[in-house]
C-alpha positions as CSV (number, residue, x, y, z in Angstrom):
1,X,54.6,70.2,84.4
2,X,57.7,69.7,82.7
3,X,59.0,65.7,82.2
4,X,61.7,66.5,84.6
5,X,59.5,66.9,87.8
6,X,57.7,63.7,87.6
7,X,58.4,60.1,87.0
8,X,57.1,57.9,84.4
9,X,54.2,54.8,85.7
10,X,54.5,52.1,83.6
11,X,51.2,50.4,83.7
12,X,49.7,54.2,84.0
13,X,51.5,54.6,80.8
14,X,50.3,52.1,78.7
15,X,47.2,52.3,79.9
16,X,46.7,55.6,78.4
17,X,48.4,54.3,75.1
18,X,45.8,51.6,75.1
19,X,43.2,54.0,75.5
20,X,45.0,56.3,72.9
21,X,44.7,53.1,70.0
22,X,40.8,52.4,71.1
23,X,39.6,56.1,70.4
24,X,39.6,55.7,66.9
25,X,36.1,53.6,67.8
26,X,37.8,50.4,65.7
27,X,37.5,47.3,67.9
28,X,41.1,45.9,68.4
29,X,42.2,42.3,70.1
30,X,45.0,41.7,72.5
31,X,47.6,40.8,69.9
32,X,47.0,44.1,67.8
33,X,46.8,46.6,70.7
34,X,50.4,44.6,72.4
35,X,52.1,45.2,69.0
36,X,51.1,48.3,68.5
37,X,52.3,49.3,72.0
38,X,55.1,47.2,72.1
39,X,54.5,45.1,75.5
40,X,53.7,41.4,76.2
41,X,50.2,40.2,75.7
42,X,49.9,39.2,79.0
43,X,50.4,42.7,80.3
44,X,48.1,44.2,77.8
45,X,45.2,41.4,78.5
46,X,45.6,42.5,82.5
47,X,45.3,46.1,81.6
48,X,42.7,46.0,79.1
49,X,40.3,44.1,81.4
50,X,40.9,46.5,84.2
51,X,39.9,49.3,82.0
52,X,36.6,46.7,81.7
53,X,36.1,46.5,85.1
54,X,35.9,50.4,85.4
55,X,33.8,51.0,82.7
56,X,36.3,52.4,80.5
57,X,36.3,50.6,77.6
58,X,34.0,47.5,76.2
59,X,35.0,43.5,75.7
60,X,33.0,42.5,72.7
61,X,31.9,39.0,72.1
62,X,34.1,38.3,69.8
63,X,37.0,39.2,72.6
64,X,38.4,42.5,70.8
65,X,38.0,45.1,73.0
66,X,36.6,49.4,72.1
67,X,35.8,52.5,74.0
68,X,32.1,52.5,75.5
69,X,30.3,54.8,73.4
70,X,27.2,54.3,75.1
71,X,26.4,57.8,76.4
72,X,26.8,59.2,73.0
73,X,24.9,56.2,71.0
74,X,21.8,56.7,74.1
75,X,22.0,60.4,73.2
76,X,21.0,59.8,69.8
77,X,18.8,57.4,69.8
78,X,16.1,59.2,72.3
79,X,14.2,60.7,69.5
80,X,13.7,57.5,67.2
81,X,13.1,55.6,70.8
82,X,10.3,58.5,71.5
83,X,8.9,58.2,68.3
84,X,8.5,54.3,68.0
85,X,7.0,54.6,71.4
86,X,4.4,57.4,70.5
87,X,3.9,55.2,67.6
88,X,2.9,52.0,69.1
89,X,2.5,52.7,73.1
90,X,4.9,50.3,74.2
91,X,8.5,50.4,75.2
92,X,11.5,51.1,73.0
93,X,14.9,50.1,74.2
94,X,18.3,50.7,72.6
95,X,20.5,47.4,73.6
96,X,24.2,47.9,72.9
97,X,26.6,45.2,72.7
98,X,28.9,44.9,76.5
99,X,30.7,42.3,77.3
100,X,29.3,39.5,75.6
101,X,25.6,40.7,76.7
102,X,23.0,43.3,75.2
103,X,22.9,45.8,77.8
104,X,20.1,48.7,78.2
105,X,21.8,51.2,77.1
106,X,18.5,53.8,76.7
107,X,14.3,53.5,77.2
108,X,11.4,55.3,76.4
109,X,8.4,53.5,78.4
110,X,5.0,54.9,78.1
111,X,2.9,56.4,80.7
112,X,-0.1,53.2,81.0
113,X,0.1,51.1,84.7
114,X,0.4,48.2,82.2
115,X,4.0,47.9,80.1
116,X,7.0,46.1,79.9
117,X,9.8,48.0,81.8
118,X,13.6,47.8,80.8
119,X,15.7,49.1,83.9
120,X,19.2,50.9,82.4
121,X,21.9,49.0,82.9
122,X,20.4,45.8,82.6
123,X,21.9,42.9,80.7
124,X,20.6,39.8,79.2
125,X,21.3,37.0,76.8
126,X,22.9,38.3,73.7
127,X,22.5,35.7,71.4
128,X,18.8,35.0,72.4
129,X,15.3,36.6,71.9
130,X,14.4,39.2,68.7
131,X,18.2,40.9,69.1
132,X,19.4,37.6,68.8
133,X,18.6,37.4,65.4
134,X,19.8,40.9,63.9
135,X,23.3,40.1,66.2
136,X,24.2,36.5,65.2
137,X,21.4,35.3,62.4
138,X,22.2,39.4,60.6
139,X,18.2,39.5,59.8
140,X,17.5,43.5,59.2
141,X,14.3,42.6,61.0
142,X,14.3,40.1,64.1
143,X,11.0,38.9,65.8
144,X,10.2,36.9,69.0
145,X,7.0,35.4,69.6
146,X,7.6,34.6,73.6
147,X,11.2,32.7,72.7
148,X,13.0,35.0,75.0
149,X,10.0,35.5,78.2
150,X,6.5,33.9,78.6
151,X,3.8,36.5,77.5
152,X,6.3,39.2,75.5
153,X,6.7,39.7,72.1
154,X,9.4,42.1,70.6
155,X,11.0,43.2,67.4
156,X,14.7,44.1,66.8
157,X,17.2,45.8,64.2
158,X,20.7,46.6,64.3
159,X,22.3,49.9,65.2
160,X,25.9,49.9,63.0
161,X,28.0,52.2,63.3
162,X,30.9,54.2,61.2
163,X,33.1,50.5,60.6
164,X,30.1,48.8,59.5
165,X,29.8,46.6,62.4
166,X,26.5,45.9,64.6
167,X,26.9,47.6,68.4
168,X,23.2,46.8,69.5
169,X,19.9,47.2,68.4
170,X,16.6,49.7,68.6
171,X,14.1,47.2,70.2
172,X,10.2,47.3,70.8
173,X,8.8,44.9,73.3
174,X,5.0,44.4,74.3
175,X,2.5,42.2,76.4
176,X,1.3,39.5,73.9
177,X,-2.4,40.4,75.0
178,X,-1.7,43.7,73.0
179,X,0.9,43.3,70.1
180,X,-0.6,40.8,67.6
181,X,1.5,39.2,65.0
182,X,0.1,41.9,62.2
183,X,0.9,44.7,64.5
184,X,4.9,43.3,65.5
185,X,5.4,43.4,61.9
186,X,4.8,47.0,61.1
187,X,6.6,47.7,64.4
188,X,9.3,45.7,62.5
189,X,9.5,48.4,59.6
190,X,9.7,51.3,61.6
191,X,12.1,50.1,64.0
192,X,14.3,48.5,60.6
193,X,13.5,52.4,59.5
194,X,14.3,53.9,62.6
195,X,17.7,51.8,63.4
196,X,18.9,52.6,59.6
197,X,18.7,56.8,60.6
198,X,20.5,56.3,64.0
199,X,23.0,54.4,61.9
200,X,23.4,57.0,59.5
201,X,23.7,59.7,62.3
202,X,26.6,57.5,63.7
203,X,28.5,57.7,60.5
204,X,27.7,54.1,59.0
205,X,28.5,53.7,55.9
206,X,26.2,50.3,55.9
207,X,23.7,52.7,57.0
């Protein structure tokens, strides 16, 4: 179409040059993105949160804001999420980092009547429970012995990708009747093992 047959929408407009500054993958605040596109913070802030609301892009908790790579990250993380769950028999989970929560982003539950089930799209604390600890405390390895729900225990490690920064986690969570303390802890190597590869596959260079 050429530019004479159509007429310029502002907020249409600079809600694509947002979008155009996120897709490098670098997390970017209100300030940044309003200076690099030249409009008031206050117009940016309105248009970057409703890109949020429509699942465009992702608010971090640290209130910089990214494109949602979830789909991709969940793409490559099935086979380490198989494999930990063939491992051990209970359910890996990738968590990723939205909007101030960990949200499901990917699960591989096993086939017994008996597991803990993670339904996609779920969100919970962020700053709580075996994640928790990877996220905010930057452990490689992050255990909870029922601190995050009576009877479960889990195991986390971070999932960084290409800027070094943490987006989520590869988790393992079990009954406590069937994942002793010995047991988390080699769950805690693999899934440290495991998280490092998806890293690396994500272009980390902490990986």
């Amino acid at each position: 179409m050429a530019s004479s047959t159509y007429r310029v929408v502002p907020a249409v407009d600079k809600a694509a040059r947002l979008l155009g500054e996120l897709a490098g993958g670098e997390p970017l605040g209100i300030s940044e993105l309003a200076r690099r596109i030249t409009a008031s913070k206050g117009t940016v802030r309105d248009i970057l949160l409703t890109l949020v609301s429509h699942g465009m892009i992702v608010r971090d908790v640290d209130g910089r804001f990214r494109r949602d790579s979830a789909p991709h990250v969940a793409e490559q993380a099935e086979p380490y999420l198989k494999e930990l769950m063939s491992t051990y028999g209970e359910t890996a989970i990738l968590g990723l980092v939205a909007d101030g929560q960990l949200e499901i982003a990917a699960r591989v539950e096993p086939e017994t009547d008996l597991h803990m089930t993670a339904p996609l799209g779920r969100r919970i604390p962020l700053d709580a429970g075996a994640h928790g600890k990877v996220l905010f405390g930057e452990q490689p390895i992050g255990y909870d012995d029922e601190e995050l729900f009576r009877g479960v225990r889990a195991v986390a490690a971070p999932v960084v990708d290409r800027t070094g920064r943490a987006i989520g986690v590869l988790m393992v969570v079990g009954f406590k009747e069937r994942l002793d303390l010995r047991t988390l802890k080699r769950i805690g190597t693999d899934c440290e093992r495991a998280a490092r590869q998806l890293s690396a596959r994500l272009g980390s260079r902490a990986a």
